[in-house]
ROTILO-498824 format. One record per residue (C-alpha): residue number from 1; residue in one letter; x, y, z. Coordinates in Angstrom, 2 decimals, always signed. Example, Ala and Ser with C-alpha at 12.3 -4.5 7.8 and 13.67 -1.06 7.14 Angstrom:
rec num 1 residuo a c1 +12.30 c2 -4.50 c3 +7.80
rec num 2 residuo s c1 +13.67 c2 -1.06 c3 +7.14
***
This chain:
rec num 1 residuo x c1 +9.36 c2 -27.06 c3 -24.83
rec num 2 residuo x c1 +12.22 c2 -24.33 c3 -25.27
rec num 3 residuo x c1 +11.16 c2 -20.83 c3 -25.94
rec num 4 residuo x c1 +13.21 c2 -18.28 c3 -26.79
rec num 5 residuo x c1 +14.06 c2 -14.44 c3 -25.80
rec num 6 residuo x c1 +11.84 c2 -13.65 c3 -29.02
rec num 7 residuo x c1 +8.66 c2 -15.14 c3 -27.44
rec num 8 residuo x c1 +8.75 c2 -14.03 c3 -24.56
rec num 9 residuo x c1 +9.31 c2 -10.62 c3 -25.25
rec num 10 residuo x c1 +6.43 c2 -10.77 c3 -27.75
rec num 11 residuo x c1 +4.36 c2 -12.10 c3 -24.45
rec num 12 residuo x c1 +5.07 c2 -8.28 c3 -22.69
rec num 13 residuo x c1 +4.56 c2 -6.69 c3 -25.78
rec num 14 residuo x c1 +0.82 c2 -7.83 c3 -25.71
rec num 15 residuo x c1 -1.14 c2 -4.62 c3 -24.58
rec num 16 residuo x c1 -3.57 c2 -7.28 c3 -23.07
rec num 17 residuo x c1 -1.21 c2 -9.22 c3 -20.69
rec num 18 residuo x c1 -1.40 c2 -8.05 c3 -17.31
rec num 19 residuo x c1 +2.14 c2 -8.44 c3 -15.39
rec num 20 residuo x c1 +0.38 c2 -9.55 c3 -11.77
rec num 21 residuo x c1 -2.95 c2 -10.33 c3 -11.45
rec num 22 residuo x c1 -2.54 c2 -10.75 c3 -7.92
rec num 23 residuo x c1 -2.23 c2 -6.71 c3 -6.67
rec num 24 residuo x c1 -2.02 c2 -8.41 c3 -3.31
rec num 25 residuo x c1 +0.81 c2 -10.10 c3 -4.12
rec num 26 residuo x c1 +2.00 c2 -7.39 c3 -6.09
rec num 27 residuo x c1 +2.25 c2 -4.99 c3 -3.15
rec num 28 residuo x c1 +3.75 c2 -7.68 c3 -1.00
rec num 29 residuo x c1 +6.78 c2 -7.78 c3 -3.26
rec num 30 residuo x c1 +6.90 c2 -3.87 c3 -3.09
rec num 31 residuo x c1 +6.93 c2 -3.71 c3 +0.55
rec num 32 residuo x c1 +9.68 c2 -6.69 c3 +1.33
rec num 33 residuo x c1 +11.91 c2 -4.78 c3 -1.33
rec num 34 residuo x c1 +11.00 c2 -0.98 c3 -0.59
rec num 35 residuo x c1 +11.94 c2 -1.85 c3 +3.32
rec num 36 residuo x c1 +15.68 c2 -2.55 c3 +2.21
rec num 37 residuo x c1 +16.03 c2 +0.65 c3 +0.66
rec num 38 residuo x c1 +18.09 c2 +3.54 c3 +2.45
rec num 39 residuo x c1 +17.15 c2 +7.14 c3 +2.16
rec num 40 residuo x c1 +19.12 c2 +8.87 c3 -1.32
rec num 41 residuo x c1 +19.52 c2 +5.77 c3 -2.56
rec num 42 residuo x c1 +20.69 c2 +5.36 c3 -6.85
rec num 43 residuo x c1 +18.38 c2 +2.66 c3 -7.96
rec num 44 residuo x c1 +18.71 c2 +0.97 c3 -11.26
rec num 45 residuo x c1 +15.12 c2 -0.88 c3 -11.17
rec num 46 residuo x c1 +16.08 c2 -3.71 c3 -13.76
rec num 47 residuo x c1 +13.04 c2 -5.16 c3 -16.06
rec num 48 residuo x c1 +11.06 c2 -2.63 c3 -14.27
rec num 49 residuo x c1 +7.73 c2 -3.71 c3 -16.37
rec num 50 residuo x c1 +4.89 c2 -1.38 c3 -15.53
rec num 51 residuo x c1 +6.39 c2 +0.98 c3 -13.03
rec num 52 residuo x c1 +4.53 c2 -0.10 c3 -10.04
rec num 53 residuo x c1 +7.60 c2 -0.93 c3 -7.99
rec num 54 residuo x c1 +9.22 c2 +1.81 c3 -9.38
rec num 55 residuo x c1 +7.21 c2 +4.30 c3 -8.79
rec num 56 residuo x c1 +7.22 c2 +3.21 c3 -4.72
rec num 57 residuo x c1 +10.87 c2 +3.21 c3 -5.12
rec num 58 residuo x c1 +11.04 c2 +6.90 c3 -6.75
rec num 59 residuo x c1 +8.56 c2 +8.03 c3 -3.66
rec num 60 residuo x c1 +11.32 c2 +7.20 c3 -0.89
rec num 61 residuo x c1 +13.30 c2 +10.44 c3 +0.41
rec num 62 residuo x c1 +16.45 c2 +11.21 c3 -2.00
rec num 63 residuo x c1 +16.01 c2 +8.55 c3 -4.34
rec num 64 residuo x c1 +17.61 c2 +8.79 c3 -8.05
rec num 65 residuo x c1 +15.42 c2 +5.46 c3 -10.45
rec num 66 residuo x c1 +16.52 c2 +4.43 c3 -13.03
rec num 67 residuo x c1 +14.14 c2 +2.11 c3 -14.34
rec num 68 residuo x c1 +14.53 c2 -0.19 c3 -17.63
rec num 69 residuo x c1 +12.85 c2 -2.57 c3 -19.69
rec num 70 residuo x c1 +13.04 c2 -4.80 c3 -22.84
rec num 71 residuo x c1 +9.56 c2 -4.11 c3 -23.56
rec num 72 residuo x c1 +8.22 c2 -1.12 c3 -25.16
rec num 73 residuo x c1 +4.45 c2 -2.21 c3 -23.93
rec num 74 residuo x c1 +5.67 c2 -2.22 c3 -20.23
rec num 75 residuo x c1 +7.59 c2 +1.24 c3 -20.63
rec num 76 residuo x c1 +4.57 c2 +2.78 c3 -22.08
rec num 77 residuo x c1 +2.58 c2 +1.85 c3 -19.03
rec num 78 residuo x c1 +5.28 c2 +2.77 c3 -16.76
rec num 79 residuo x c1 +5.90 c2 +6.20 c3 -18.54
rec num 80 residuo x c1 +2.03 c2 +7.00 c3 -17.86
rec num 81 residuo x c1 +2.22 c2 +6.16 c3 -14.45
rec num 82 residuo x c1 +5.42 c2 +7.73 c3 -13.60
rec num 83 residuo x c1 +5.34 c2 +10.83 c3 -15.73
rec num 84 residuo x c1 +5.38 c2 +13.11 c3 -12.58
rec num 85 residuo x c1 +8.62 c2 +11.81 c3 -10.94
rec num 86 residuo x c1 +11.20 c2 +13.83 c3 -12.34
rec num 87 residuo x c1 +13.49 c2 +11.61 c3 -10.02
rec num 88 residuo x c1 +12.94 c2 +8.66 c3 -12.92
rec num 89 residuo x c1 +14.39 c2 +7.90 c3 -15.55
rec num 90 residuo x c1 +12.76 c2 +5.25 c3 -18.10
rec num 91 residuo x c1 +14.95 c2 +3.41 c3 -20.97
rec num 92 residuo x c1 +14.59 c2 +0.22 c3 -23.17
rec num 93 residuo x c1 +16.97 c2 -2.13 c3 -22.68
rec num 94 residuo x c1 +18.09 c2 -5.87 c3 -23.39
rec num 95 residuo x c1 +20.53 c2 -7.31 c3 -20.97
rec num 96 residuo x c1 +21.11 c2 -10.15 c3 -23.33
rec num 97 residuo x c1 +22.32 c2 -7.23 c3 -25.93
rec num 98 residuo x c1 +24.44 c2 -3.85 c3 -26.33
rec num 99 residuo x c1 +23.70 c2 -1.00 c3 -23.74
rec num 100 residuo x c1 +24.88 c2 +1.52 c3 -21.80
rec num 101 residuo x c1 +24.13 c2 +2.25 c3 -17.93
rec num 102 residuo x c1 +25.96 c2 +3.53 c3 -15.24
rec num 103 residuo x c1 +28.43 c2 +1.67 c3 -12.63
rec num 104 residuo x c1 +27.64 c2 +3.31 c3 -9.46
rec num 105 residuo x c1 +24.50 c2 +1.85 c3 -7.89
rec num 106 residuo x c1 +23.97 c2 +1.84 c3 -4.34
rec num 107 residuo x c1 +20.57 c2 -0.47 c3 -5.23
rec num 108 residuo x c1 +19.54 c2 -2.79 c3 -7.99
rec num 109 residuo x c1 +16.28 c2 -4.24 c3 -7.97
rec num 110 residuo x c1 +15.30 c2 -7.21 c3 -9.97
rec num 111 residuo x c1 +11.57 c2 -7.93 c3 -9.70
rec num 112 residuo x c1 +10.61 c2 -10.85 c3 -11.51
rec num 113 residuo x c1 +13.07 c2 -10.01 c3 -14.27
rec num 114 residuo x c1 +15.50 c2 -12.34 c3 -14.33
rec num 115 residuo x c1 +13.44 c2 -15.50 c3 -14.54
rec num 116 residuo x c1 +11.88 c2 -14.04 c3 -17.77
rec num 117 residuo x c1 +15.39 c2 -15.23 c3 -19.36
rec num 118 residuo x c1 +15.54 c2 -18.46 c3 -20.82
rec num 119 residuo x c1 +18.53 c2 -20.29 c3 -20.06
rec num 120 residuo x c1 +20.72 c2 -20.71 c3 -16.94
rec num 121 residuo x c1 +23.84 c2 -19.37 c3 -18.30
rec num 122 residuo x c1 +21.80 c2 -16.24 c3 -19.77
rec num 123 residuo x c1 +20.56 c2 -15.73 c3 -16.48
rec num 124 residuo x c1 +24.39 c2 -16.22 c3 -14.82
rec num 125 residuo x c1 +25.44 c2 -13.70 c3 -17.88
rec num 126 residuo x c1 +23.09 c2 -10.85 c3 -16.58
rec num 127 residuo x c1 +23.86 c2 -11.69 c3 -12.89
rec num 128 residuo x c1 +27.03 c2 -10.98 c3 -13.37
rec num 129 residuo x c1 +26.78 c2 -7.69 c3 -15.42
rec num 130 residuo x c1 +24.80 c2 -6.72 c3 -12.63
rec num 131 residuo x c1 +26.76 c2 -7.25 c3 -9.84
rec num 132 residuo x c1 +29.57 c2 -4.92 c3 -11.79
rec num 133 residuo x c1 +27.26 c2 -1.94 c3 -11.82
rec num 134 residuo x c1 +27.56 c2 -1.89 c3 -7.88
rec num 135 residuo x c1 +28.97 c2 +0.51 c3 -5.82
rec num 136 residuo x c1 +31.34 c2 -1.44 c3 -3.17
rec num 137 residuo x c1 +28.95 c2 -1.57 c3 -0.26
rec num 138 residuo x c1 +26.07 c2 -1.57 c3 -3.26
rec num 139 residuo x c1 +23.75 c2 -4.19 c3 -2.56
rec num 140 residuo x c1 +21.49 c2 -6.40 c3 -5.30
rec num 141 residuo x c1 +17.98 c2 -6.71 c3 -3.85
rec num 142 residuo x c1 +16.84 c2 -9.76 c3 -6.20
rec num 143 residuo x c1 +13.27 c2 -10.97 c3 -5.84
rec num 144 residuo x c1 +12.69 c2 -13.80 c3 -8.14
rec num 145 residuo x c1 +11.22 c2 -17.58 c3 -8.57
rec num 146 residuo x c1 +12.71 c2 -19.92 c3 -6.26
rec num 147 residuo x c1 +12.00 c2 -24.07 c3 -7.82
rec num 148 residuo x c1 +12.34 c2 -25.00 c3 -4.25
rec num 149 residuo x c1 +9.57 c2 -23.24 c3 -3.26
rec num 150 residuo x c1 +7.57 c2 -24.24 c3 -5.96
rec num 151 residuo x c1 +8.57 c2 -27.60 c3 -4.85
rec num 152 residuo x c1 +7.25 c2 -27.14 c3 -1.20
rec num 153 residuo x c1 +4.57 c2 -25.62 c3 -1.83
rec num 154 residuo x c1 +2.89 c2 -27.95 c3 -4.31
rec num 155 residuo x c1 +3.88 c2 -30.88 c3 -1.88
rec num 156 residuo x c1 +1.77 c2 -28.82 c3 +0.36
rec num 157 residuo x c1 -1.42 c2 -28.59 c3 -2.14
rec num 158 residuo x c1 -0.74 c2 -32.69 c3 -2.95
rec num 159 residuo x c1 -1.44 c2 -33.71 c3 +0.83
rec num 160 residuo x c1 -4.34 c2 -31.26 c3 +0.55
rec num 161 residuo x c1 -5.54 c2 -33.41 c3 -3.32
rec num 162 residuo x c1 -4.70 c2 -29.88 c3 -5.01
rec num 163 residuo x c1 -2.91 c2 -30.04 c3 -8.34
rec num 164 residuo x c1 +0.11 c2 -29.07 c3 -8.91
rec num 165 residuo x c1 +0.75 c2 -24.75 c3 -9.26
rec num 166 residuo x c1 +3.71 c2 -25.17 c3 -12.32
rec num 167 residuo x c1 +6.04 c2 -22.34 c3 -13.55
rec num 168 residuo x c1 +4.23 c2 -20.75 c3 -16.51
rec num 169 residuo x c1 +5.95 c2 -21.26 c3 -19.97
rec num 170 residuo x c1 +8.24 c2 -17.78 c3 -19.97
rec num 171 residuo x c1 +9.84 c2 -18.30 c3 -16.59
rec num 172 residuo x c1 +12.60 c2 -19.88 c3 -15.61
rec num 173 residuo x c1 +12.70 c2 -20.18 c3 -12.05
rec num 174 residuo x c1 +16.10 c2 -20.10 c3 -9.66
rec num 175 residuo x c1 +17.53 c2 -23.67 c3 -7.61
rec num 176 residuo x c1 +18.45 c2 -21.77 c3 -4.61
rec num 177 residuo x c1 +21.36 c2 -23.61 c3 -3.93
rec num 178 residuo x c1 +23.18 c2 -23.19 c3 -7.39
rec num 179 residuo x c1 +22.10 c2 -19.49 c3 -7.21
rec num 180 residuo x c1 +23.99 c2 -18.82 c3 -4.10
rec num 181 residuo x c1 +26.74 c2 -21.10 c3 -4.69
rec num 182 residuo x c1 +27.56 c2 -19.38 c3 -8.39
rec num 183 residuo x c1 +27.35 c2 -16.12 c3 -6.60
rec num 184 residuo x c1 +29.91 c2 -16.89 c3 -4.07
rec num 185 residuo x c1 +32.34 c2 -18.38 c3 -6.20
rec num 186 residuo x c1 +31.87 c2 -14.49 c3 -7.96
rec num 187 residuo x c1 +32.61 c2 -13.21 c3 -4.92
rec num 188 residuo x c1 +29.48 c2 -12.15 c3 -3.82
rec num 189 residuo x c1 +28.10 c2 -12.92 c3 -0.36
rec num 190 residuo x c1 +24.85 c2 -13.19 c3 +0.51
rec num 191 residuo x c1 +23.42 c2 -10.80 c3 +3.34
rec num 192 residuo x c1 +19.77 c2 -11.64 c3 +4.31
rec num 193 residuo x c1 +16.91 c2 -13.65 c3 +2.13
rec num 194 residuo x c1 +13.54 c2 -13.43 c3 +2.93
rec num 195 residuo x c1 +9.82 c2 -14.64 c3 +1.24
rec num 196 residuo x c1 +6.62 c2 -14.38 c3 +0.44
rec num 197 residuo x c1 +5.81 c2 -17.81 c3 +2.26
rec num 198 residuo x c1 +3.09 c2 -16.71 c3 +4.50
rec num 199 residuo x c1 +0.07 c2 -15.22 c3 +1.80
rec num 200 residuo x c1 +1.22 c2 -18.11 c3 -0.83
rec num 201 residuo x c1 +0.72 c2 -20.74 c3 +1.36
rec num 202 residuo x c1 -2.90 c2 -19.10 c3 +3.07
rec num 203 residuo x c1 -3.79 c2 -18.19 c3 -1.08
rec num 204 residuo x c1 -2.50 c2 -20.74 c3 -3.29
rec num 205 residuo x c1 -2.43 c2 -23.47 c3 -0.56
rec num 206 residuo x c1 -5.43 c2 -23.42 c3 +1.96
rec num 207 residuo x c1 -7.58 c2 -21.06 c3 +0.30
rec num 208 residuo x c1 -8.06 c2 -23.46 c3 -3.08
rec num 209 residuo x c1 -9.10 c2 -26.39 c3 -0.46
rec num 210 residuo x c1 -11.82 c2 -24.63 c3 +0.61
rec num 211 residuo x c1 -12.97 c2 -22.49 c3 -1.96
rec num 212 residuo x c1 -11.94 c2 -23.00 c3 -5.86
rec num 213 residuo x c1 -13.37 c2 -19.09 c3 -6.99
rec num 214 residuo x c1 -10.32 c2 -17.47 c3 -8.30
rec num 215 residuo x c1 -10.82 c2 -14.01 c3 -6.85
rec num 216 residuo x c1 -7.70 c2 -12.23 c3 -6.49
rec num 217 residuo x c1 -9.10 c2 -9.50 c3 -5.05
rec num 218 residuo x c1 -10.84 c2 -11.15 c3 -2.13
rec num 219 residuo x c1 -11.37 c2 -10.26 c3 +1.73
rec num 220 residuo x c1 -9.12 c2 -13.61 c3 +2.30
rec num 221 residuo x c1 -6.34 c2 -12.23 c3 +0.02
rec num 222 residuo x c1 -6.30 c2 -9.13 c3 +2.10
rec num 223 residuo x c1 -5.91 c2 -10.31 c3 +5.10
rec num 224 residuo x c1 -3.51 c2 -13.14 c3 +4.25
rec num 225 residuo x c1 -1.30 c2 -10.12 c3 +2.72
rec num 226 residuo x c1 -1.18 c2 -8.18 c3 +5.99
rec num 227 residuo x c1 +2.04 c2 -7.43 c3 +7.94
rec num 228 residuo x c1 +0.41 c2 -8.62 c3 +11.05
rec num 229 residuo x c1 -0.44 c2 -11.46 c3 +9.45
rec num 230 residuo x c1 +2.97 c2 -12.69 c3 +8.34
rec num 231 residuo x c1 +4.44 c2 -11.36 c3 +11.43
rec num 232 residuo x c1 +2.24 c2 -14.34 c3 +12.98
rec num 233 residuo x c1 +2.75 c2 -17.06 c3 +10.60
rec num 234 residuo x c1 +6.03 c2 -15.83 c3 +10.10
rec num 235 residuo x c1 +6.80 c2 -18.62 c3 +6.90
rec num 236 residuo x c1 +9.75 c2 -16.11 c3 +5.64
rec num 237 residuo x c1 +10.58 c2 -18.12 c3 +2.65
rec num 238 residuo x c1 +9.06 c2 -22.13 c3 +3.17
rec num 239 residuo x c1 +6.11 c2 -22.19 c3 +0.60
rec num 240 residuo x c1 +7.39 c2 -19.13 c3 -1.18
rec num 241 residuo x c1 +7.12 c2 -19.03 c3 -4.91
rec num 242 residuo x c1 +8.98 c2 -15.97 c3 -4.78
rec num 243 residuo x c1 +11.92 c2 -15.47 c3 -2.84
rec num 244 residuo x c1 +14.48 c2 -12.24 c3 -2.21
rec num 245 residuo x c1 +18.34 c2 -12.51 c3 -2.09
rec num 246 residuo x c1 +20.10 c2 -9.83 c3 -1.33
rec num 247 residuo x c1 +23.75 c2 -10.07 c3 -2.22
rec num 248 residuo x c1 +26.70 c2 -7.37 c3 -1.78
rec num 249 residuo x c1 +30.03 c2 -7.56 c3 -3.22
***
């Protein structure tokens, strides 16, 4: 089934939908994107949801946010948590309509934002728009649902009789190789890629074969979300639901 823009932004309106569950994961994403940014940064945080990357973002040395959102739930929760950064700024707005923001970015961030658009070529439409709002040596640090990790990772949880993990019903999630391939013929190069391999395949790939509990929150989650930990494993982007790009003009 097809859903539109309509549904899912009546999804984030809900006061009772959480956006992650998984903090774990949650801080994971925070860390691979936070590492990327360089001291008195601009930041446009784009579908910035609750604030929690934001407000990691807005605690970095010299940093100007601004964050934005489609969703007046999400901005709510991000104005409460942010409301002591004067460094942030919060606004509603749809991509997919009329705004105004600013064309001189050193950094956009796109958490999970993108694949919340329903259609490939509304997803190629907001790429590109963007892109423009990029300084020259701007870069776009996009951390979003790769299919071929998906892919890998339930062929993973098959050889180990786990079920499938699919894409829930308001995401759309990237082919890698038509992502970078639109962006270069754009003009727009990718620099460095990275994932979230290591805690999804210990959590959503060895974990469930030995112990069905969902606990998000668990000692096992913990660990499997350490540094140290991927630094061993060191799975990068195999397995990884999630993936970052990081493209420059």
């Amino acid at each position: 089934m097809i859903h539109n823009q309509d549904q899912v932004l009546a999804y984030w309106n809900d006061v009772a939908v959480e956006s992650m569950y998984d903090k774990h994961l949650l801080n994971a994403e925070i860390e691979v994107i936070q590492r990327r940014i360089p001291i008195g940064a601009k930041i446009l945080d784009a579908g910035c949801g609750e604030g929690e990357g934001t407000l990691a973002y807005a605690s970095l040395t010299g940093t100007v946010v601004h964050a934005v959102d489609f969703s007046d739930t999400r901005l709510q929760k991000a104005r409460e948590r942010l409301r002591q950064y004067e460094n942030v700024t919060l606004k509603q707005v749809d991509f997919l309509g009329t705004y105004e923001l600013d064309y001189d970015y050193d950094i956009i961030v796109s958490q999970r934002f993108l694949i919340n658009l329903t259609d490939w070529p509304s997803q190629q439409r907001v790429l590109l728009d963007l892109m423009r709002r990029l300084r020259k040596v701007g870069r776009f640090l996009m951390l979003e649902g790769s299919q071929q990790g998906v892919d890998s990772l339930n062929e993973f949880r098959a050889a180990w009789n786990l079920e499938p993990i699919p894409v829930k019903w308001h995401n759309l999630f990237f082919d890698d190789e038509a992502l970078v391939s639109f962006m270069a013929q754009n003009g727009f190069e990718l620099v460095d890629e990275d994932g979230l391999g290591t805690y999804f395949l210990l959590t959503r790939g060895i974990r469930p074969a030995l112990d069905q509990t969902l606990n998000w929150d668990c000692e096992f989650n913990r660990l499997a979300a350490m540094s140290t930990t991927d630094a061993l494993l060191g799975f990068g982007s195999k397995f990884s639901r999630l993936k970052l790009w990081i493209f420059q003009k």
